[in-house]
C-alpha positions as CSV (number, residue, x, y, z in Angstrom):
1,X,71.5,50.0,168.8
2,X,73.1,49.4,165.0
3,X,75.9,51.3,164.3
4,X,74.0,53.8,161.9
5,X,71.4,54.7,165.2
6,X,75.0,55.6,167.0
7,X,76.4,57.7,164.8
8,X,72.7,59.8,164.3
9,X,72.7,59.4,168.2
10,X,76.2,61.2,168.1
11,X,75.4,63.4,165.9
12,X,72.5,65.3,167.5
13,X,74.6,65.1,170.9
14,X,77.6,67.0,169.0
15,X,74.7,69.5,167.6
16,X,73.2,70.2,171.1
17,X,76.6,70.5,172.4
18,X,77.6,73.0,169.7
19,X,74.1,74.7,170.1
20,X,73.9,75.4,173.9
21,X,77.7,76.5,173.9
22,X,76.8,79.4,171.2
23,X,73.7,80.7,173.4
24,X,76.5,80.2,176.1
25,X,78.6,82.7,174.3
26,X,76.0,84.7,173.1
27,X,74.8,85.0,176.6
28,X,78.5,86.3,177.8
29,X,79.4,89.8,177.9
30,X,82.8,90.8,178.0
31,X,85.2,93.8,177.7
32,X,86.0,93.9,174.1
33,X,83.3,94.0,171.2
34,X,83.3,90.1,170.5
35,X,81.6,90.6,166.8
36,X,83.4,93.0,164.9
37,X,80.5,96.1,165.9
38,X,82.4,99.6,165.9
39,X,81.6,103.2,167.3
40,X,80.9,106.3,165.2
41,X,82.5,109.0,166.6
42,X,80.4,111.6,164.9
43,X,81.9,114.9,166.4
44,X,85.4,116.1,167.8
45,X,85.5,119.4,169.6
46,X,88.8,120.6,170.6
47,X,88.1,123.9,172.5
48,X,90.8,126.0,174.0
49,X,90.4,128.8,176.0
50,X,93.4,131.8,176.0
51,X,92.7,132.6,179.4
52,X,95.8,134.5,181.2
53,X,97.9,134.3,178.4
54,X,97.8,130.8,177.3
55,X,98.1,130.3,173.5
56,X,97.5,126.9,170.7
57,X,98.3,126.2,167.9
58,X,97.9,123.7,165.4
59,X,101.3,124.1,163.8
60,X,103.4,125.7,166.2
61,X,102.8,129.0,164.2
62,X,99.3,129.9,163.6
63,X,98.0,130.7,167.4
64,X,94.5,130.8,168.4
65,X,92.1,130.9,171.3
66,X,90.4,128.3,170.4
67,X,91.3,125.0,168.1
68,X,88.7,123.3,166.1
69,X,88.1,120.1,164.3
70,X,88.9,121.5,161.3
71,X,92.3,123.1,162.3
72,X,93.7,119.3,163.0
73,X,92.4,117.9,159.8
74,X,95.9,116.8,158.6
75,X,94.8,117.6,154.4
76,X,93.9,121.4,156.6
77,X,97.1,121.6,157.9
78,X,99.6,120.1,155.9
79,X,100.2,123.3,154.8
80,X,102.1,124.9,157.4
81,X,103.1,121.2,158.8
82,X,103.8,119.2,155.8
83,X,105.3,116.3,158.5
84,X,102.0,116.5,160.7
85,X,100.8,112.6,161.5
86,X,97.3,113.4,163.0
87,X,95.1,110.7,162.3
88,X,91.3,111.4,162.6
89,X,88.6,108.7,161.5
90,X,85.1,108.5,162.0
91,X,85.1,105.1,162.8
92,X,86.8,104.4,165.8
93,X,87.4,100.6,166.7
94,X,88.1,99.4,170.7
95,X,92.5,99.4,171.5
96,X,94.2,99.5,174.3
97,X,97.4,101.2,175.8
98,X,99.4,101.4,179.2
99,X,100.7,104.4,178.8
100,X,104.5,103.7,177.2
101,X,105.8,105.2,174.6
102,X,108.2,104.5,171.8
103,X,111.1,106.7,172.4
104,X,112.4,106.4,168.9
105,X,109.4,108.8,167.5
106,X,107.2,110.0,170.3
107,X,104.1,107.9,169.7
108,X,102.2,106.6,172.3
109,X,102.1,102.5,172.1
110,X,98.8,101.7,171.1
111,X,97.5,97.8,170.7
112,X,94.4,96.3,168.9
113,X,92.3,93.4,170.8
114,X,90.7,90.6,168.9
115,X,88.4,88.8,171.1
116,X,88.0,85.4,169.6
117,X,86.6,82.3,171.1
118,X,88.9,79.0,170.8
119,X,87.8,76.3,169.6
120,X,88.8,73.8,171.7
121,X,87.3,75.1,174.9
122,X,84.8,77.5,173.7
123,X,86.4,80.0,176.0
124,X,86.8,83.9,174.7
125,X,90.1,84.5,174.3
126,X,92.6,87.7,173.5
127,X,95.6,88.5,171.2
128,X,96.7,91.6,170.6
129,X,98.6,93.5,167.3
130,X,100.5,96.9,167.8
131,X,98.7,99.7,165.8
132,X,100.8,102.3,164.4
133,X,100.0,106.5,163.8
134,X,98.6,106.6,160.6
135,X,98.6,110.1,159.0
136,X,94.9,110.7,157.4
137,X,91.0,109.3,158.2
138,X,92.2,105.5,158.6
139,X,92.7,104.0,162.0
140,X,91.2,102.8,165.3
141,X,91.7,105.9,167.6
142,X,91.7,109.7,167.3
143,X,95.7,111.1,167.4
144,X,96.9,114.8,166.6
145,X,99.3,117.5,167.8
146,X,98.9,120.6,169.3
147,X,101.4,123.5,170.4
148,X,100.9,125.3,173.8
149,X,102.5,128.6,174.4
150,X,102.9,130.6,177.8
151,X,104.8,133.3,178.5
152,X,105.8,131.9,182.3
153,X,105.7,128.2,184.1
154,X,102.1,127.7,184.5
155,X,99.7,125.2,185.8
156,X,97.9,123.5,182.9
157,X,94.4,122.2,184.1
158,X,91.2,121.2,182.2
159,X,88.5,122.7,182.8
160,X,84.8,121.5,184.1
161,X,83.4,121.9,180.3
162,X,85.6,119.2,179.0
163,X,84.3,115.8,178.9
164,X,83.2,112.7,176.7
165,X,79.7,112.1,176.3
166,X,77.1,110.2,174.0
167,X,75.3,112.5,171.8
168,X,72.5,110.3,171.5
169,X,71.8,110.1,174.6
170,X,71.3,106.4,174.3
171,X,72.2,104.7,177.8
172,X,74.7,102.3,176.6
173,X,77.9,103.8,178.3
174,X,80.1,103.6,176.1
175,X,81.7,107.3,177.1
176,X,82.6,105.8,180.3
177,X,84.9,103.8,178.6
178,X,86.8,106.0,176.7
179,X,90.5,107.5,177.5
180,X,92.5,110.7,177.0
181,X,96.3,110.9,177.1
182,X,98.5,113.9,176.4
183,X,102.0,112.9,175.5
184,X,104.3,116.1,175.8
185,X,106.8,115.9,173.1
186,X,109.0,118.7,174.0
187,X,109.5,122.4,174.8
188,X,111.5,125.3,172.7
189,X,112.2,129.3,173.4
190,X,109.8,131.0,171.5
191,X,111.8,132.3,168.1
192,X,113.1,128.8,167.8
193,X,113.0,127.7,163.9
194,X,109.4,126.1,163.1
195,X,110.7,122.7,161.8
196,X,112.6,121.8,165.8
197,X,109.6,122.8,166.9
198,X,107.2,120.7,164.8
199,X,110.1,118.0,165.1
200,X,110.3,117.8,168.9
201,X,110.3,114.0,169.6
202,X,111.3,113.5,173.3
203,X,108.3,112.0,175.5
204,X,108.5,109.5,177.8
205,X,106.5,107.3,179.7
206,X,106.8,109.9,182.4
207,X,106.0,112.9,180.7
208,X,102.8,111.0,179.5
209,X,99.3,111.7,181.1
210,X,96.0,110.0,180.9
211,X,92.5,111.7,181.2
212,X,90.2,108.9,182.1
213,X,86.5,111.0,182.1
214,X,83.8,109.6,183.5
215,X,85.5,107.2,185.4
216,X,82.8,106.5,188.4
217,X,80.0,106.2,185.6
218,X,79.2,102.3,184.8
219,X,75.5,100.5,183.3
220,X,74.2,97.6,184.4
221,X,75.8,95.9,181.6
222,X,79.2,96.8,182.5
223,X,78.9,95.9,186.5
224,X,77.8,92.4,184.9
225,X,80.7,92.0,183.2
226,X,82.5,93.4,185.9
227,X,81.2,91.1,188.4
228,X,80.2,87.8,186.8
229,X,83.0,87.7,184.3
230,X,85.9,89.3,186.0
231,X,85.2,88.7,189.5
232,X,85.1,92.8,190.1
233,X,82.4,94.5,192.0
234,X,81.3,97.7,190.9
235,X,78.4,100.2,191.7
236,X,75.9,101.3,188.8
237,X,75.6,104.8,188.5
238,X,76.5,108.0,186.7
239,X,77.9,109.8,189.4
240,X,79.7,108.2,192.2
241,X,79.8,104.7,191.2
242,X,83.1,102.7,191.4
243,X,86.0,104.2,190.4
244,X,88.6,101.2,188.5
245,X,91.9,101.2,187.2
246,X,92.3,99.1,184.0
247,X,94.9,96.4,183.0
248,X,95.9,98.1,179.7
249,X,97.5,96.0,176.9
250,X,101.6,96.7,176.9
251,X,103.0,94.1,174.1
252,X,101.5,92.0,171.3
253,X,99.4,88.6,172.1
254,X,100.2,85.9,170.0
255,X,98.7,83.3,171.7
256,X,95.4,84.0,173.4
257,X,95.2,85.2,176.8
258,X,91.4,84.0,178.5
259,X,89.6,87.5,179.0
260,X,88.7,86.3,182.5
261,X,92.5,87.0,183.4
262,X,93.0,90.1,181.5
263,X,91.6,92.0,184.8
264,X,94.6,89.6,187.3
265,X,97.3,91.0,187.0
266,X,98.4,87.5,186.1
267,X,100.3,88.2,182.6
268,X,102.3,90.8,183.4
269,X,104.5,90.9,180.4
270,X,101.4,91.7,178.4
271,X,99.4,94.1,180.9
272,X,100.0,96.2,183.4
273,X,97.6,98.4,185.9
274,X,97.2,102.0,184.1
275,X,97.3,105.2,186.5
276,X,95.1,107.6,185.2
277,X,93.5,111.2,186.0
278,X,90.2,110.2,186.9
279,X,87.5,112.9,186.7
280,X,83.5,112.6,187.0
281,X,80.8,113.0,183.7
282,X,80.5,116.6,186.1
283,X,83.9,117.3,186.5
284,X,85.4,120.6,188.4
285,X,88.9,122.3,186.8
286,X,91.4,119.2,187.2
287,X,95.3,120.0,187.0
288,X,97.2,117.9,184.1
289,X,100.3,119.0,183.5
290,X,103.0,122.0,184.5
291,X,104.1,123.6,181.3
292,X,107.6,125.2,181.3
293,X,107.6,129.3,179.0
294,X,108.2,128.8,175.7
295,X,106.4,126.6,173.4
296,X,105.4,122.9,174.2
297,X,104.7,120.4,171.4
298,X,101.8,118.0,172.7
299,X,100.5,114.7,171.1
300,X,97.0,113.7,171.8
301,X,95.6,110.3,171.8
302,X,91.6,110.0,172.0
303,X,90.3,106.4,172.1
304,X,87.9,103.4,173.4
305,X,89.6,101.6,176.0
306,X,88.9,97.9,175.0
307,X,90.3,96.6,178.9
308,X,87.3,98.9,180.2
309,X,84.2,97.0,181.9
310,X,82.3,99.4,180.2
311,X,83.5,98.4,176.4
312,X,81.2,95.2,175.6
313,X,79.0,94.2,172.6
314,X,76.1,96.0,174.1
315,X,77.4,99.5,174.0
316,X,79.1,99.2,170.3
317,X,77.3,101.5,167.9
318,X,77.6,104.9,169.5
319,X,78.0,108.0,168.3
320,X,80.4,110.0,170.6
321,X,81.3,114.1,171.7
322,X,85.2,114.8,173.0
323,X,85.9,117.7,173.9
324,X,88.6,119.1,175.5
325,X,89.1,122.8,177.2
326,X,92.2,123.8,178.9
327,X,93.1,126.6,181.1
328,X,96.1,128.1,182.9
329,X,95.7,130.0,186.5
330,X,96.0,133.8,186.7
C-alpha cells in the first residue's frame, strides 16, 4: 500500500472512530441537559393559607392570606421594598446547591453545571460556575422573599396541596427533579422598623431547609441513567419508587469532574450528599420549620436540580407548576 492509500486508509478509520463515538454520546443519558435545552416554567403559584392566625407578606408590611405570583414580581414590589432581590424568569436552566449559604448576605449558594464532553477521551465531563441572585427576569432558578407572621411559636408545615408538577402532562419527569429550600433569614418583634425587617440577613446552613417533592417518582429514562451510568438502582414509578439523596454541587469546577463520579461521593471538596424533606407527588401535611412570634423574613429558592437522575436531555422542554401552601396547627 502507497503512502497516499495510508493516509485515505487513516482517514476513514479517524472518521468511523469520530462517527461511532458521537452515536456513543448521543446514545448516553446523563444527569445534566448535555445540549444547551432549557425548561419553561410557565406558571408560579405561591398560595398561603391564614389558617389559625398565620399571616404573609411580600414586604414585611402588606399581609395577606394568600400570596400570588404577581405580589413577588420585584418591578410589583419595589415599591414597598425598594432592596427586594427576587429573581423570577421564565426560563429556568438545570443548577445545583448543597444547601450552604453565604453568611455575608443570606443567599443560598447556588452553582451552574456545564456538561461537556472532553476531547481527548470522549468522556462527559462537569465544571461548575457559582450563580449569583440577580434582582429581575434573568437567571437560572426561581428566588424571592416572603415574611411570615404569628402571634405565638408555631409549627410551620406544608400542606398536601403543595407540590411540583408538569402542566402538560407530558411523561418526561422532569418535576421529579426539582428542589425547594426555604432559607430563614431572621425574626423581629412585630412594631420593629420595616427596613431591619426587610434587611434581616442571618441564615445559616442550619436554619436552611430543602423540600424535595416528588422524591419516590422516577421514568424509565431516569432509572437508566441511574443504573447504567451511575451504578444506582432505582424503581420506576410515580408513587413509591426509590427514594435518593443527591450529591449537590458545593464549590466551582474548574477542571472537569467525569459525571460517572458526580453520584461517589469521591470529590468531596466539590459535592456533598444533600439532606432533604422528601415528600410524595400525593403528599399529606409535612412539618418544615418551627417559627418563633413575631415576624420571620424567609428566602425561597425554586429550581431544577441538575445532580438529579431525573434531570437528563430527555425531560428538557417542560413547562412546570410550583406551588407552595403553608399552614400552622390550631
Amino acid at each position: 500500500m502507497n503512502k497516499k492509500s495510508k493516509r485515505k486508509a487513516n482517514l476513514k478509520a479517524s472518521i468511523l472512530v469520530l462517527l461511532l463515538l458521537a452515536i456513543l454520546l448521543m446514545a448516553s443519558t446523563y444527569a445534566w441537559f448535555t445540549s444547551n435545552t432549557q425548561v419553561t416554567i410557565s406558571t408560579l403559584n405561591v398560595n398561603v393559607e391564614a389558617k389559625n392566625g398565620l399571616q404573609i407578606s411580600a414586604d414585611g408590611t402588606n399581609w395577606k392570606t394568600i400570596l400570588e405570583t404577581a405580589d413577588i414580581d420585584p418591578t410589583t414590589v419595589a415599591a414597598t421594598y425598594p432592596g427586594n432581590t427576587n429573581q423570577i424568569p421564565t426560563i429556568m436552566e438545570p443548577v445545583s446547591s448543597a444547601g450552604n449559604v453565604n453568611t455575608a448576605d443570606g443567599t443560598l449558594n447556588m452553582f451552574y453545571g456545564m456538561a461537556e464532553a472532553d476531547e481527548t477521551s470522549g468522556k462527559w465531563e462537569l465544571t461548575a460556575t457559582k450563580e449569583t441572585d440577580a434582582k429581575g427576569t434573568v437567571g437560572k432558578y426561581i428566588a424571592f422573599d416572603i415574611f411570615l407572621r404569628v402571634d405565638t411559636e408555631s409549627q410551620l408545615s406544608l400542606t398536601q396541596a403543595s407540590g411540583v408538577s408538569d402542566l402538560d402532562a407530558s411523561g418526561k419527569g422532569l418535576e421529579n427533579a426539582t428542589r425547594v429550600a426555604f432559607v430563614v433569614e431572621g425574626n423581629q418583634p412585630v412594631g420593629t422598623d420595616l427596613t431591619t425587617i426587610q434587611g434581616l440577613k442571618d441564615a445559616t446552613d442550619d436554619t436552611t431547609y430543602i423540600w424535595e417533592p416528588n422524591s419516590d417518582a422516577h421514568t424509565a429514562a431516569a432509572q437508566a441513567n441511574a443504573n447504567d451510568n451511575y451504578g444506582v438502582p432505582i424503581t420506576v414509578g410515580d408513587n413509591g419508587a426509590t427514594q435518593v439523596k443527591h450529591y449537590g454541587i458545593k464549590a466551582p469546577i474548574d477542571d472537569g469532574i467525569e459525571l460517572i463520579n458526580t453520584h461517589t461521593g469521591a470529590s468531596p471538596d466539590y459535592f456533598t450528599q444533600v439532606d432533604t424533606i422528601q415528600t410524595s407527588k400525593t403528599m399529606s401535611d409535612t412539618a418544615l420549620l418551627t417559627l418563633s412570634p413575631g415576624i420571620t423574613k424567609v428566602r425561597v429558592y425554586m429550581w431544577v436540580e441538575g445532580q438529579d437522575f431525573d434531570c437528563d436531555n430527555s425531560a428538557s422542554g417542560s413547562n412546570l407548576s410550583f406551588d407552595l401552601q403553608f399552614s400552622v396547627p390550631a
